[in-house]
N, C-alpha and C positions, 0 to 999 in steps of 0.2 A: 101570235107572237107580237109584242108590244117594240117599236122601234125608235118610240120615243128613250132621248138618253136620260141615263141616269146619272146623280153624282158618284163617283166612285168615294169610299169613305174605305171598303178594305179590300184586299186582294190575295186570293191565293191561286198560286201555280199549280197548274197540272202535273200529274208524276207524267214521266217518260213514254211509260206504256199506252196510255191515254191516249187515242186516235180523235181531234177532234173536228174531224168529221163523218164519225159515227158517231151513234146514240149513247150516250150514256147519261146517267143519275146521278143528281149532287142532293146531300144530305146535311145538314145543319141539324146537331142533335138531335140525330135521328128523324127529322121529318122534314123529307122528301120537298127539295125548291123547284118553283118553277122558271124556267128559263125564258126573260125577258122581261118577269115578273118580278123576282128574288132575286136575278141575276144577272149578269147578261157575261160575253163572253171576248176579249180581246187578247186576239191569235193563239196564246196557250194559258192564259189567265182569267179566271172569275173572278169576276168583278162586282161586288155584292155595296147596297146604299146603304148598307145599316154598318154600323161598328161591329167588329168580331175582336173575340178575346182568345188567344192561344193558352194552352197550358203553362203553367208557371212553373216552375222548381220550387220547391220546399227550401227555406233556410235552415240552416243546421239548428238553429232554435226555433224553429216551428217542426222538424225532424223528431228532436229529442220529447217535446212537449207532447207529440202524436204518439210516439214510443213507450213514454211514461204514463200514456191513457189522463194526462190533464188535461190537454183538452185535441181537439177533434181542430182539422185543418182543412176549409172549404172555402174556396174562390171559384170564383166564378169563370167560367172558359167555356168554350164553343167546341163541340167536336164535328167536326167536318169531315167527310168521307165523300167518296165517289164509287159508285162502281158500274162498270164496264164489262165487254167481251173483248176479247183477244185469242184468237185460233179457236173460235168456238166455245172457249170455257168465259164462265162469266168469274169473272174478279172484285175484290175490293180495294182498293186506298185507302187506309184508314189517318187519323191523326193529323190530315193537313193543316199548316201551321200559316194563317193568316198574317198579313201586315198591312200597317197604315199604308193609304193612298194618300200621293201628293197631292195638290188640289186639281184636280180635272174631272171630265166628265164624258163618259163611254157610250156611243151610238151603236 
């Protein structure tokens, strides 16, 4: 594990169920971070050095234009997942919704 600190640049909260201090997986489109590497963790928060982009909503004219098959509507977003044990069963998080970090930096 690396303890050198990183710049925080985004953040996302853990859900509720989330014991952090048990083991659990963080995921960034689908493949698997490392913790201390990719991430590091402050109290119920990961804290990741690179930019993360959440999903966006569709404008009603980007809606209509998908609908009407003119044309196709793709941005760019981060899907972020966790998953975890709880009473024995393994679980997931899905769709974690990142935000900008103020300017600081996570030991």
């Amino acid at each position: 594990m690396n303890n050198q600190p990183i710049p925080a640049v985004s953040l996302v909260d853990l859900p509720k169920g989330v014991d952090v201090d048990d083991n659990f997986d963080v995921y960034i489109n689908g493949i698997l971070q490392e913790y201390g590497t990719d991430y590091q963790l402050d109290g119920r928060t990961l804290v990741f050095p690179k930019p993360l982009t959440g999903e966006v909503k569709m404008t009603k004219f980007q809606f209509v234009r998908a609908a009407l098959g003119i044309a196709g509507t793709y941005t760019k977003h981060d899907n972020i997942d966790v998953t975890y044990k709880r009473d024995g069963r393994g679980l997931v998080a899905t769709g974690l919704r990142p935000r900008r970090a103020e300017q600081s930096t996570v030991v």
